[in-house]
C-alpha positions in Angstrom: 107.2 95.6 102.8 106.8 92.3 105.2 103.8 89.6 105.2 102.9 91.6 108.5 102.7 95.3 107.2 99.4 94.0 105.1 97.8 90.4 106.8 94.6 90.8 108.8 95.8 89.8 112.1 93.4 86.8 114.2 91.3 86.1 111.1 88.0 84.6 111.7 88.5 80.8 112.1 86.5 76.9 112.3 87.4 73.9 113.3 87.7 70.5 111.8 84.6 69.3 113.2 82.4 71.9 112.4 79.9 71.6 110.0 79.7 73.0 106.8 76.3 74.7 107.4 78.3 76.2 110.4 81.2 76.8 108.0 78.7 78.9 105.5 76.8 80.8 107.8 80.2 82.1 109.8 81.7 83.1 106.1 78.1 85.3 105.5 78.4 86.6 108.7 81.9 87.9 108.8 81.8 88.6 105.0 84.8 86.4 103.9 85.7 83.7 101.0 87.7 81.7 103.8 88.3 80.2 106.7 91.4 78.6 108.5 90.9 75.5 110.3 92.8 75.3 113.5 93.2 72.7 115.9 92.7 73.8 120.2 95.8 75.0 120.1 95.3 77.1 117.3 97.7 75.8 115.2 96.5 75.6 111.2 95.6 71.9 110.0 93.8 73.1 106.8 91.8 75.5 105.2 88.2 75.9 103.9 86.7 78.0 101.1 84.0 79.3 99.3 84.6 77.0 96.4 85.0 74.3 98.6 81.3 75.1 100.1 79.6 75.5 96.7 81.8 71.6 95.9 80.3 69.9 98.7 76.8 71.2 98.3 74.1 69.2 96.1 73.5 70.7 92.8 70.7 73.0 91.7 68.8 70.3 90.0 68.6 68.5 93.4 65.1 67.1 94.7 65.7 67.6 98.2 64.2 70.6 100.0 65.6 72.9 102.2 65.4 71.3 105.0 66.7 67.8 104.0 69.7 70.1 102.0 70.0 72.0 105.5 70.3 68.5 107.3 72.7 66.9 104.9 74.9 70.1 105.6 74.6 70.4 109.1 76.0 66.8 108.9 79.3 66.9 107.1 82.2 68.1 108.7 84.5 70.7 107.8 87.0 67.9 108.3 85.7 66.3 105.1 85.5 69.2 103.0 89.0 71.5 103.7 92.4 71.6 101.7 94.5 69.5 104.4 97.9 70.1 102.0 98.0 74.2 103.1 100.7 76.7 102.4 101.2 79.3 104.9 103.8 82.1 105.5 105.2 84.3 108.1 104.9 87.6 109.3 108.5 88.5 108.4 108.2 87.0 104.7 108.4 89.9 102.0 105.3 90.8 100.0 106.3 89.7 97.2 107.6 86.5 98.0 103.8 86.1 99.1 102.6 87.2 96.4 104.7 84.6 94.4 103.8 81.6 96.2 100.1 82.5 95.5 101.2 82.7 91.7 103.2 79.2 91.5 100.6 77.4 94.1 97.3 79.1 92.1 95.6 80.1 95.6 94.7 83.2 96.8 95.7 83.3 100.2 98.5 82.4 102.8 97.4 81.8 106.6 100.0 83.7 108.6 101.9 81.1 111.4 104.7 81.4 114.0 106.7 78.4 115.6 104.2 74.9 115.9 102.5 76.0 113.1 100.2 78.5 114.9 97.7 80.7 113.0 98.7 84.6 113.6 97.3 86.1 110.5 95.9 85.7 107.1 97.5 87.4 103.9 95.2 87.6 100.8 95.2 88.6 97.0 93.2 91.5 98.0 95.8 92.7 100.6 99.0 92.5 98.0 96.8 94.6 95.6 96.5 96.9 97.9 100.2 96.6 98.9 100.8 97.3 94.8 98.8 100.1 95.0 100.7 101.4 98.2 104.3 100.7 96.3 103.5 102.7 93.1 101.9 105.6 95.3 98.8 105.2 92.8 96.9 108.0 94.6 99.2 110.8 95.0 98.7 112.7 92.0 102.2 113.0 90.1 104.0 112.4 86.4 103.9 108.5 85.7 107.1 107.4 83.6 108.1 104.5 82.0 111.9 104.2 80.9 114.3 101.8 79.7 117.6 102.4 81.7 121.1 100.5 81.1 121.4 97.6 84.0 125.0 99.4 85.2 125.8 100.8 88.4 125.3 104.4 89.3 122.1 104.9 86.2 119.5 105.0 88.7 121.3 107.8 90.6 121.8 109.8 87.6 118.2 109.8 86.9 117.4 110.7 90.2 119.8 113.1 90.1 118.6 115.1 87.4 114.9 114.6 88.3 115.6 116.9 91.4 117.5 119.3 90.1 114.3 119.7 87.9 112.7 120.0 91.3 111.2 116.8 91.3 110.7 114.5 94.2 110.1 111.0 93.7 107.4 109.2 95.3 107.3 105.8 94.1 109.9 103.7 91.1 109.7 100.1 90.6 111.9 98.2 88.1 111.7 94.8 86.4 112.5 93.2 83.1 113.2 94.8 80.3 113.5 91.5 77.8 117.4 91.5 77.8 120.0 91.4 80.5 121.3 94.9 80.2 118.8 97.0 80.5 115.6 97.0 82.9 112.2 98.7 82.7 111.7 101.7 85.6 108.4 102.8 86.5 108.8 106.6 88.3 106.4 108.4 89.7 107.5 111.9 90.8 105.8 114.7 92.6 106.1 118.9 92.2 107.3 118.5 88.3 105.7 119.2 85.2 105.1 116.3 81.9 107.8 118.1 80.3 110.3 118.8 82.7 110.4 114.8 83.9 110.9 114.0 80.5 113.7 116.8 79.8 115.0 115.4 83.0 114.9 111.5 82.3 116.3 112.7 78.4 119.1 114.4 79.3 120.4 111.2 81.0 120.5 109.5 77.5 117.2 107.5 78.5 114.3 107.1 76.2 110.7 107.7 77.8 108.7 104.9 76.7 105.5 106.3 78.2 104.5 109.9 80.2 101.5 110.9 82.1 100.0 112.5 84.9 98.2 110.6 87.2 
């Protein structure tokens, strides 16, 4: 799965010279946590956030009113207030290299860019959720098992092998580490197959289930 099978295409956006009142009231409006700042040619130069908005604005034990607070607001730019350093992605990066770069970096988005840097997209923690709900097929109801196979060629096959002869049909398997280098941890969901018959299946490769249900 790519960056572009999950962005929100021509995300809502501000530019530097904005205002942070302006900033606020477009987040409220369109219902976001974010904003990429482009420049006229709509190429990213930074990004503003929620955080960012609460940061910049006095505290709660202020003196001023509303309208003075309102004022100071209207008054400060975007420009002053925005993440200048931003990472970004493509629409032909994978998912989870996305998802990794939000990981290492500690953000939780990636505005989306093609050649001069210009904004196409926006790819969110929200969106690779729902990208990891998509990959392990969460709602279609299934058997959910959790096995420790040997990290040789041809295991996987065998397991799937004997899964449809049991008349199972796979709809979703993820692997990933299993603590040593010869073995890994598979995830399987599989459609039209009893508890018992995935396991008898999954068993009879020399596998031990670590966990069973349906789901």
């Amino acid at each position: 799965m790519l960056v572009k099978d999950v962005m929100t295409e021509n995300p809502v956006t501000i530019s530097a010279g904005a205002s942070v009142l302006e900033a606020k009231e477009l987040m409220n409006r369109n219902k976001v946590k974010r904003l990429p700042v482009v420049d006229k040619s709509g190429a990213v130069v930074g990004i503003i956030t929620a955080s960012d908005l609460a940061n910049a604005s006095p505290s709660s034990a202020t003196s001023l009113d509303m309208f003075e607070l309102g004022y100071l607001l209207s008054k400060l730019s975007v420009e002053k207030t925005m993440t200048k350093s931003v990472r970004t992605t493509t629409e032909l990066e994978t998912v989870e290299e996305a998802a990794r770069l939000m990981s290492d970096y500690e953000i939780s988005c990636l505005p989306v860019v093609v050649k001069e840097n210009i904004l196409v997209g926006i790819v969110t923690a929200s969106d690779l959720f729902a990208a990891f709900i998509d990959m392990f097929n969460t709602r279609t109801p299934g058997v959910r098992a959790v096995l420790v196979a040997r990290e040789v060629p041809g295991e996987l096959a065998k397991i799937s092998a004997a899964i449809a002869e049991k008349g199972g049909n796979i709809v979703s398997l993820v692997t990933s580490k299993a603590g040593d280098f010869e073995h890994r941890k598979v995830t399987v969901k599989v459609s039209d197959i009893s508890k018992d018959a995935l396991a008898a299946a999954i068993e009879s490769c020399g596998v031990e289930v670590k966990d069973i249900r349906s789901n």
